[in-house]
Backbone bond lengths (Angstrom), bond angles and torsions (degrees), N, CA, C in turn:
res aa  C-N    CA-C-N  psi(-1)  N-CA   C-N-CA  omega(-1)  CA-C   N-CA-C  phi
1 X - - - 1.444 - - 1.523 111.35 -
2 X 1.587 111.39 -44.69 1.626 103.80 172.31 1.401 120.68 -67.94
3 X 1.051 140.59 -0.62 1.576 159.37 -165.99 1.705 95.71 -79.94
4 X 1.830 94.58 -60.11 1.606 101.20 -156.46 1.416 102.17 -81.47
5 X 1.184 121.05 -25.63 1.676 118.46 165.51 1.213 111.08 -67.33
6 X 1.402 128.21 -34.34 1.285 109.64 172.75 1.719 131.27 -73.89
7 X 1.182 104.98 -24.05 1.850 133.91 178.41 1.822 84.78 -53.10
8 X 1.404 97.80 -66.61 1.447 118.46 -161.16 2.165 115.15 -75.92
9 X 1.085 111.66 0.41 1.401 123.21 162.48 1.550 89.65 -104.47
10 X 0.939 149.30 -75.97 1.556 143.25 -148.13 1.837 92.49 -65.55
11 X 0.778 140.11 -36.51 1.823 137.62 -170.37 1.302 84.02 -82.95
12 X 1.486 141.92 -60.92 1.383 127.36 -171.62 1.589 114.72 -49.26
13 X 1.424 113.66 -48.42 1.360 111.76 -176.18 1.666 103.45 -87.62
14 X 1.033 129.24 8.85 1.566 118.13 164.48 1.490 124.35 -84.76
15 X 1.978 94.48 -20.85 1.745 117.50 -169.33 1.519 109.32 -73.10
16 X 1.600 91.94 -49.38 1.519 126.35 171.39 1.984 107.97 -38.00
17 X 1.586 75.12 -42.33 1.969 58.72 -158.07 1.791 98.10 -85.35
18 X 1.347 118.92 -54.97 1.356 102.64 148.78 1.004 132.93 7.74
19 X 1.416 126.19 -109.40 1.755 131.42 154.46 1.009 112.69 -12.92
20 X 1.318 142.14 -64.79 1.389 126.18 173.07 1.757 117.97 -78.36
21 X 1.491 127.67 -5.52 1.432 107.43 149.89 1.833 119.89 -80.60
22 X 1.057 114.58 -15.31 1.507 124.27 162.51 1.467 127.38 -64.09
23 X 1.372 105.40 -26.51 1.293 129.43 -164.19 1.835 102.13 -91.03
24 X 1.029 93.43 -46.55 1.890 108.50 -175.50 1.500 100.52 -76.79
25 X 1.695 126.18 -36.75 1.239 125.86 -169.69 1.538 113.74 -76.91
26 X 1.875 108.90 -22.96 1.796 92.52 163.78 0.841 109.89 -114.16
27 X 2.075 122.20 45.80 1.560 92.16 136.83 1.513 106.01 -120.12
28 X 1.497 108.26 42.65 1.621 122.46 170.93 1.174 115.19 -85.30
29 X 1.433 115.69 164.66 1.479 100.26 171.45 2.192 95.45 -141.83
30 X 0.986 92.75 167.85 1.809 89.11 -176.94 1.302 123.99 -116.64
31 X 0.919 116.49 91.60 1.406 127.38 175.86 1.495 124.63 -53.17
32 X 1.407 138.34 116.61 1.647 139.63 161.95 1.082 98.41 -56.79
33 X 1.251 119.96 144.26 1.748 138.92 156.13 1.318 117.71 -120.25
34 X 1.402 123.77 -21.06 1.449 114.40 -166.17 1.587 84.40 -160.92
35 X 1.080 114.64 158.26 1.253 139.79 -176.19 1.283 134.24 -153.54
36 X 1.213 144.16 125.51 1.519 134.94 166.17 1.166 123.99 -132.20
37 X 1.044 123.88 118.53 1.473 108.28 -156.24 1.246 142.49 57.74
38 X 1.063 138.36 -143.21 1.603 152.93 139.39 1.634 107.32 -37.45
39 X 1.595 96.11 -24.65 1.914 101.21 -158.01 2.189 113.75 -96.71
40 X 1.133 123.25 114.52 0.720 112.46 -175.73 1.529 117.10 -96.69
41 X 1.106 118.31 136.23 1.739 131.75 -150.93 1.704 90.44 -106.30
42 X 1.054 144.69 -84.56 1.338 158.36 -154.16 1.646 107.99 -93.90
43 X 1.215 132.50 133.24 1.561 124.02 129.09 1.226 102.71 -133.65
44 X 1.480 100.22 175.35 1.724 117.49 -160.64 1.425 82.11 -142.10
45 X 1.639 103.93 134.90 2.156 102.34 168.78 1.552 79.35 -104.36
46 X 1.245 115.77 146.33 1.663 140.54 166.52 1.430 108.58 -120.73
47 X 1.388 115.97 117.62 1.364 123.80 -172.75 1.442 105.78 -79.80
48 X 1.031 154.39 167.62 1.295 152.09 169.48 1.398 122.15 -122.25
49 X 1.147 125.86 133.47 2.209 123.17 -157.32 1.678 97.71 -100.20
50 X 1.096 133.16 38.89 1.534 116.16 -160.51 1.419 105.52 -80.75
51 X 1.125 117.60 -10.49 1.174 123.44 -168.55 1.912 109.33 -97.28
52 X 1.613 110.07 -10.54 1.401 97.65 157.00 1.597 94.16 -100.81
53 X 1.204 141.53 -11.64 1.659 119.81 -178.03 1.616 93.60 -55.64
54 X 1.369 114.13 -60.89 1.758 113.76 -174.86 0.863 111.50 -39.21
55 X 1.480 144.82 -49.51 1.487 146.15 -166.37 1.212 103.13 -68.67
56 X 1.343 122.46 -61.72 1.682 126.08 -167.68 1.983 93.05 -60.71
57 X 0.895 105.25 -60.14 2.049 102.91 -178.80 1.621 98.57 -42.41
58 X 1.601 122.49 -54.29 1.314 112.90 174.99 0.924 133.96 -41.00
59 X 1.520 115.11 -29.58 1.913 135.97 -148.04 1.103 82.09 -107.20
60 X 1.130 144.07 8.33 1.879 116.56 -173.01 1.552 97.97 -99.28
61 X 1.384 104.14 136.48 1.818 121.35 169.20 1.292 90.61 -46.22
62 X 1.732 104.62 143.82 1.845 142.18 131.73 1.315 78.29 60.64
63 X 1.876 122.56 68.75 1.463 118.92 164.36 1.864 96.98 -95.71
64 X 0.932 132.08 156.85 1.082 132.50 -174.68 1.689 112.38 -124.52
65 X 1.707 105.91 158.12 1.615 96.63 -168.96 1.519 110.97 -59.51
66 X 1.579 127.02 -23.54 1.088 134.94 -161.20 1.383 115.96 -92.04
67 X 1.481 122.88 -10.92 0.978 134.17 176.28 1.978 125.52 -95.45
68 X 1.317 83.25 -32.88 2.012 114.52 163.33 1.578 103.72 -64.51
69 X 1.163 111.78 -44.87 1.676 120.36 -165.16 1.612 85.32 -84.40
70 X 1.258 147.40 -29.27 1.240 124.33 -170.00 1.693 100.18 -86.80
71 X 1.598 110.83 -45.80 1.268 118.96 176.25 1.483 120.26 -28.66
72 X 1.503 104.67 -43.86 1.674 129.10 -150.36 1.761 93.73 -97.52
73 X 1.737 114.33 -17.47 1.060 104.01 -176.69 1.501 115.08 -97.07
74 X 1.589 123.24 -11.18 1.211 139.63 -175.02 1.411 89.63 -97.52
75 X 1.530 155.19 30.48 1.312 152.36 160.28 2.063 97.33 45.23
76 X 1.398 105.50 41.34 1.522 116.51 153.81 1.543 107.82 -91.91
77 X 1.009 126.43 -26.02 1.545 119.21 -160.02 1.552 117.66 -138.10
C-alpha cells in the first residue's frame, strides 16, 4: 500500500509541475536573435509581467471610472 501512494504522490507532483511549466509557457512569447537564412541559430522565450503593470495601474490612489476607461482605452489597462 505504501509503494502505490508513493508511485501516486511522485505522478501528482510531476503533473503539478508540468501544468505549471505549460502554464508559464503561454504567457511567453519567443523572440529571434540570430538568424541565417531559412536557419535559425538563437531564440530567447521572454516572459511578459502585464499582469503586475494592471495591478500597480489598479493600486494607484483616487483612480477614477473615467480615467480606467481611458487607460483600458489606450490598451494600458
Amino acid at each position: 500500500m505504501g509503494v502505490q501512494k508513493t508511485i501516486f504522490l511522485v505522478l501528482v507532483v510531476v503533473g503539478l509541475c508540468a501544468g505549471f511549466y505549460l502554464l508559464g509557457r503561454s504567457h511567453a512569447e519567443v523572440k529571434i536573435i540570430k538568424q541565417k537564412g531559412e536557419e535559425i541559430i538563437k531564440e530567447v522565450e521572454v516572459i511578459k509581467y502585464v499582469d503586475k503593470q494592471k495591478a500597480d495601474i489598479w493600486a494607484r490612489p483616487n483612480a477614477t471610472d473615467s480615467e480606467l476607461i481611458g487607460l483600458f482605452l489606450q490598451d494600458k489597462l
